[in-house]
N, C-alpha and C positions, 0 to 999 in steps of 0.2 A: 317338613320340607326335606328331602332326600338331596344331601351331599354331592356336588358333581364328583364325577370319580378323575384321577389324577391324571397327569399325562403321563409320570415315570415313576415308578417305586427304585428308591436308591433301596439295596440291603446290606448294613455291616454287621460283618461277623469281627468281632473286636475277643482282644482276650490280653489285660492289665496294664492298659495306654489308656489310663484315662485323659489325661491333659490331651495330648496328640488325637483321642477322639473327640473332645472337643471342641478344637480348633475346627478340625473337619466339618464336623457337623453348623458349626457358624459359618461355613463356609458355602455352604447349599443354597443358599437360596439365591446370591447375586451367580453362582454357577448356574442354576437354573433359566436367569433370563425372565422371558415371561412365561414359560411350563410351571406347572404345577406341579408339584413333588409330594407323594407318601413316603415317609422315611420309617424304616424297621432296622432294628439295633438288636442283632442274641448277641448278648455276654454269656463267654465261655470262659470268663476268667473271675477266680473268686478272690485274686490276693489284691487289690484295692479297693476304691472308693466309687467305680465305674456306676454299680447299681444303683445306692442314692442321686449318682449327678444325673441319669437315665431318668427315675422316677420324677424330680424337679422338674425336668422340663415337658412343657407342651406340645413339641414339635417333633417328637419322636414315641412310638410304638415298640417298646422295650420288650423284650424275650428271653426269659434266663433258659442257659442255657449249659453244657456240661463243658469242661475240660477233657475229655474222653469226645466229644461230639465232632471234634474235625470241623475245617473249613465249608467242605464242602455239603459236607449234614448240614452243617449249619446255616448254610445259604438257602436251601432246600427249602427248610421250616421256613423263614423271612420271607423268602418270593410265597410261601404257600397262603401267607397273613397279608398280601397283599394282591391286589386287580390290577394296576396300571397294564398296559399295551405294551410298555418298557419297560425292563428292569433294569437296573445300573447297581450289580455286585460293585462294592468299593471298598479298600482297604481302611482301616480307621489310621493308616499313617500316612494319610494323601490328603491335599492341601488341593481343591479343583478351582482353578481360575476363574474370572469373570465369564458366562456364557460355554464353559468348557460342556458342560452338561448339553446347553441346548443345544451347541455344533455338532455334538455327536446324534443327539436323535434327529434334528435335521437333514444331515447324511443318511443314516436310514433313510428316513422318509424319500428322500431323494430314489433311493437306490432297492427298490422292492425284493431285488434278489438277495441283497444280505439278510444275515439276521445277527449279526453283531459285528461291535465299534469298540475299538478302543483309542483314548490320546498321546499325546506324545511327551510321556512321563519321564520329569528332572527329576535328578538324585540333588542330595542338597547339597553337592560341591556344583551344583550349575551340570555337570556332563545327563547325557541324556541315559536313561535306565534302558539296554540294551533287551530286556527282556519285555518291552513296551512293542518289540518288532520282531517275529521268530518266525522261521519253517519249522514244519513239523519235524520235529527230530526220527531221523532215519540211522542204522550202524555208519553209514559213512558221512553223514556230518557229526555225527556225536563223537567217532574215533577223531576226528579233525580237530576238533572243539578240547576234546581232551589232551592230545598230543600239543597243542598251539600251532597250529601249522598255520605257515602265513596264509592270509585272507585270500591271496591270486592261484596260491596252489586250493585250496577248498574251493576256490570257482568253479575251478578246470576239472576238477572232481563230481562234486556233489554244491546240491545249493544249501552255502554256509548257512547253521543255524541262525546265525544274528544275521540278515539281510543292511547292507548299508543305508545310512539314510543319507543318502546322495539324493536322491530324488525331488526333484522342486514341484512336486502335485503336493497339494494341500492334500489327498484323498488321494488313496491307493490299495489296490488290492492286495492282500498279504493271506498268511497261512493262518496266523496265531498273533494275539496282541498279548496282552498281560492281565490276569485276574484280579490286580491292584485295581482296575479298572475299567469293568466290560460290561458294555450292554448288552443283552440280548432281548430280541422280541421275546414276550411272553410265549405266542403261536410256537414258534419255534422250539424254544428252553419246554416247554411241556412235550413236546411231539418227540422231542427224543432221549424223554427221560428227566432231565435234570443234571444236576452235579452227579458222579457218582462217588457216594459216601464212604467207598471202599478206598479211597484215595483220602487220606487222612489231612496230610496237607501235602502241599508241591505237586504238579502234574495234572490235579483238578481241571486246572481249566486249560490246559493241552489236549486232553483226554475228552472233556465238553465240545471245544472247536472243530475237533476234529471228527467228532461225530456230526454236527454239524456237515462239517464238507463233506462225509459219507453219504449225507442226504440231500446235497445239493444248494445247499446254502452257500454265501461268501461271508467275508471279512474284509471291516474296511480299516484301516490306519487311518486316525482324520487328525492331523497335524497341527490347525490350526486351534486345536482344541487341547487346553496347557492343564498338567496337571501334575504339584509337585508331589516325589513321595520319599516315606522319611524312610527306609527300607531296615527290612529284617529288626524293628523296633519289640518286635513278641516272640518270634522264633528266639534271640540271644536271651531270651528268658531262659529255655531252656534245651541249650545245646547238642546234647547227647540224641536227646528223641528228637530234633531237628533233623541232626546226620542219617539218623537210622529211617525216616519218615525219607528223605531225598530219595534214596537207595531202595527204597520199597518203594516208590510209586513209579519210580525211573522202569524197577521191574516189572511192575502192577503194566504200565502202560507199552511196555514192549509185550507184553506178553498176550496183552491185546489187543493190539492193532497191526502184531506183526505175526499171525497165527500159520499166515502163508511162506513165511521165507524157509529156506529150508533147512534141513535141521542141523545141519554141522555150522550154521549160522547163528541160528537158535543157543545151539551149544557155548557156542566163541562168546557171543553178545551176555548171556547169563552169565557164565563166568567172569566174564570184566565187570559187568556189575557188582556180583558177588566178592570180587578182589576188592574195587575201589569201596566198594559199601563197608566192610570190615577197616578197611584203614582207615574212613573216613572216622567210623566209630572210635576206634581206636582212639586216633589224633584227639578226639572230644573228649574222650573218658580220661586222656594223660594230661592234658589242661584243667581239666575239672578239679573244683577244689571244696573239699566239707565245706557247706555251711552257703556253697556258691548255686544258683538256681539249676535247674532241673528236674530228674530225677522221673519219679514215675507219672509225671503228667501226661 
């Protein structure tokens, strides 16, 4: 008798959070509702006990997978071990509420012109994870963003990267939601490509959405759909190549989606990169301590 096929493949790319991926993963199914879920798990992480807790259970399709492989590779292979209509990339340090899952693909369903959803992700002091609501990052909100210029002056400017969440729509249309937790249509997520793998971590999924809107797709914010996450629980593993990973895709993705602007722009924007990305490194390597995580992962 041949298996119905799923409603939503969730995919985590996890890497030495085993506890916090487990939580998660108990957490799928009352998120789910009444959908039906394929869950795929790549471990890119070889310093705990992740693989055995993976192999025990029955409710997850396991993938080892590299420390060299990036977020976004890794996501790739997951969605490619699974069929569902939807995919739901998810952090393994996110915690998805009752029905959080099935609010989002309901909104799809609703709304034929998107092709991805994200929720509206707590940090665990209760404030909301800013990076759950973004515009595409452009030079003049990213120089805003960096200088801290108040919020009323980046209005009158440019539209701030973190958009407020004043808004009282349950559902709303936005630029970018957060890779912690995004669904895309299947249709979609193949038609233009996928993650790109070139993007190791951070930016991934700015760089996806946005190809997206290239092609005419939306993005919906759907609010009433709760999803806690425990943030940067892998990256403070290891710091060093964190910094340098930010600062490389920061460029990675200017440098391709902003192939038009001209070039003494070009020029200004690389080099502020290039500045902050050295210092950032910097700041990481003079904290760093023998014997403290990192290093050549």
């Amino acid at each position: 008798m041949t298996k119905a096929a799923a409603d939503v493949a969730v995919v985590i790319t996890t890497f030495n959070v085993r506890d916090l991926l487990a939580r998660c993963l108990d957490r799928l199914a009352a998120a789910a509702g009444r959908l039906t879920l394929e869950v795929v798990v790549v471990d890119n992480g070889f310093g705990d006990d992740t693989w055995p807790m993976l192999q025990a259970r029955d409710d997850v399709q396991a993938i080892r997978g590299s420390p060299e492989l990036g977020f976004g590779g890794a996501n790739n292979i997951g969605a490619a071990a699974t069929t569902a209509p939807l995919i739901l990339f998810l952090n393994p340090d996110t915690e998805p509420e009752s029905e959080s899952i099935a609010a989002m693909a309901g909104e799809l369903d609703r709304c034929p012109t998107a092709a991805a959803a994200g929720p509206r992700l707590t940090l665990a002091d209760g404030s909301l994870d800013p990076a759950g609501r973004r515009n595409f990052p452009r030079p003049a909100n990213a120089l805003h963003r960096f200088l801290g210029s108040p919020r009323a002056l980046q209005r009158s400017i440019a539209k701030p990267y973190n958009p407020e969440a004043s808004s009282p729509a349950a559902v709303r249309d936005i630029d970018a939601v957060s890779g912690a937790c995004l669904m895309v249509r299947r249709q979609a997520f193949a038609a233009v490509g996928g993650f790109d793998p070139r993007f190791f971590m951070y930016g991934d999924d700015l760089d996806l959405q946005r190809r997206l809107a290239d092609a005419g797709w939306g993005t919906l914010y759907v609010s009433t759909a709760r999803v806690w996450h425990y943030k940067r629980q892998s990256s403070r593993q290891r710091p060093i190549r964190t910094r340098f990973e930010f600062y490389r895709s920061m460029w990675r993705y200017y440098s391709k989606h902003h192939i038009c602007d001209p070039w003494p722009l070009r020029a200004a924007v690389r080099a502020g990169i290039l500045i902050l990305g050295c210092g950032g490194v910097l700041r990481a390597l003079a904290t760093w301590r023998p014997g403290g995580t990192d290093g050549a992962q």
